[in-house]
Each structure stands twice: as structure tokens, then as C-alpha cells.
C-alpha positions in Angstrom: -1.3 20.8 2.9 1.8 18.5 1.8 1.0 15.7 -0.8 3.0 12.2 0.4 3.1 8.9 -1.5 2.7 6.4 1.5 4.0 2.6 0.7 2.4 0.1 3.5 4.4 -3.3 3.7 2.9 -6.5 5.4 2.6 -10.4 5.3 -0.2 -12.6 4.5 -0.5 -14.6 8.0 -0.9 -18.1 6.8 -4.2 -17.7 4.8 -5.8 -20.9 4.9 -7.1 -22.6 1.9 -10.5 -20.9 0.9 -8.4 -17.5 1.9 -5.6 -18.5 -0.3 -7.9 -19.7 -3.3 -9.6 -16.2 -3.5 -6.3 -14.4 -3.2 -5.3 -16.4 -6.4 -8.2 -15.6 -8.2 -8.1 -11.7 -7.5 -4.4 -11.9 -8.1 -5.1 -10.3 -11.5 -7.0 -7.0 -9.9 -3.6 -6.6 -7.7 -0.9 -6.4 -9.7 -1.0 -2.5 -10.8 1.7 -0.1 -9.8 1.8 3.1 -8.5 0.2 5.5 -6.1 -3.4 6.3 -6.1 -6.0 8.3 -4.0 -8.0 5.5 -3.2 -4.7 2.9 -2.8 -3.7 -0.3 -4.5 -3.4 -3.1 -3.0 -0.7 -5.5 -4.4 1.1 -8.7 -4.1 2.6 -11.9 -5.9 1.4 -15.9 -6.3 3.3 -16.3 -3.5 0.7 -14.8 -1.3 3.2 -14.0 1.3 3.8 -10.2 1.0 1.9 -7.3 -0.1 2.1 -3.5 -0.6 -0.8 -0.8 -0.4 0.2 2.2 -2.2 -1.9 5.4 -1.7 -1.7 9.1 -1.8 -2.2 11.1 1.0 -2.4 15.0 1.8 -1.8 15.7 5.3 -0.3 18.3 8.0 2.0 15.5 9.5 3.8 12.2 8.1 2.6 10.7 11.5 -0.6 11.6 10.7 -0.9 10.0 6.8 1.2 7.0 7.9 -1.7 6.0 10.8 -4.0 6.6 7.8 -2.5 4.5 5.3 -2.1 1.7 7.4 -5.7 2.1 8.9 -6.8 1.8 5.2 -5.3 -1.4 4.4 -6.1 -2.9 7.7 -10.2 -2.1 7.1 -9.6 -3.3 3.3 -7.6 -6.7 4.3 -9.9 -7.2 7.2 -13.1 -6.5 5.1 -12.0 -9.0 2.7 -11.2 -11.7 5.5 -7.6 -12.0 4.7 -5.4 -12.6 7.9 -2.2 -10.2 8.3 0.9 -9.6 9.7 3.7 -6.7 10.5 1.9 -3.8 8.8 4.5 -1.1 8.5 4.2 2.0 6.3 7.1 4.4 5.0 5.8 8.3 3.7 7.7 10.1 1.2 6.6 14.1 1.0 5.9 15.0 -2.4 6.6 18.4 -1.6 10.0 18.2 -0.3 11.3 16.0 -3.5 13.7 18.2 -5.6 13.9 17.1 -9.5 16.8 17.6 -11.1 16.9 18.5 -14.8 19.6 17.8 -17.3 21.5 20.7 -18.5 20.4 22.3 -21.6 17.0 20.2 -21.3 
């Protein structure tokens, strides 16, 4: 089954102030990068855009995509935090070609 890196894009939609003042204070638990299993979550002291990254194994990019962004709608809903234009992009792992330096 293919391996893909899916990145989620969003918006914070207008947290109000209780929303915003917990955002702030769990801004230090979201600023990580990378891809993981279980996803991370990340965004700025702005609050007005995040990214979820995750890793996802599936038969069809339709198929992780719906996944991923299913995943950080339940976490951002959970959580209480009101969003926006929730679009995710997959990359298949399997089809990335590495190129090596000559003589390396």
C-alpha cells in the first residue's frame, strides 16, 4: 500500500477571545515540523492559518486526502476551535525519485 505525506491547509475562523487565549497558550505544543503518523497540528501567533501534517498509507490519494482532512476537522472540532477552507494536498512517497550526486 503507497505511503503519502498529506499537508492540510486551513484558517482559524475568527476565534473569539477564550478561543484565541487557549490557542496562545498551546502555541508552544504546535510549532514542530514534519510528517507524523498521528499528525501535527501547527500554526503561528497570528492564529490565522494552520497546517496538519500526517502520514498516511492508502490505495488512493482520494482516499488519504478525505482522511487527513477528516482528522484535523475531529481534532480542531474536539478542541472547540472554529475553522475555515480546509484543503489538503498528498504527495506519494512511493513515486518520489532521489537523485544522488555522482561519485556519492
Amino acid at each position: 500500500m503507497p505511503t503519502y505525506r498529506v499537508l492540510v491547509n486551513g484558517k482559524f475562523d475568527h476565534p473569539d477571545a477564550d478561543t484565541r487565549a487557549r490557542l496562545l497558550a498551546e502555541l508552544d505544543q504546535h510549532q514542530a515540523m514534519g510528517f507524523t503518523e498521528d499528525g501535527l497540528l501547527t500554526y503561528s501567533a497570528h492564529l490565522g492559518a494552520f497546517t496538519f501534517r500526517i502520514t498516511l498509507r492508502g490505495e488512493e490519494e482520494r482516499d488519504v486526502l478525505d482522511e487527513a482532512e477528516l482528522k484535523v476537522i475531529e481534532l480542531l472540532d474536539g478542541k472547540g476551535y472554529p475553522y475555515r477552507d480546509v484543503t489538503g494536498k498528498a504527495t506519494c512517497m512511493d513515486d518520489i525519485k532521489i537523485r544522488r550526486r555522482p561519485g556519492s
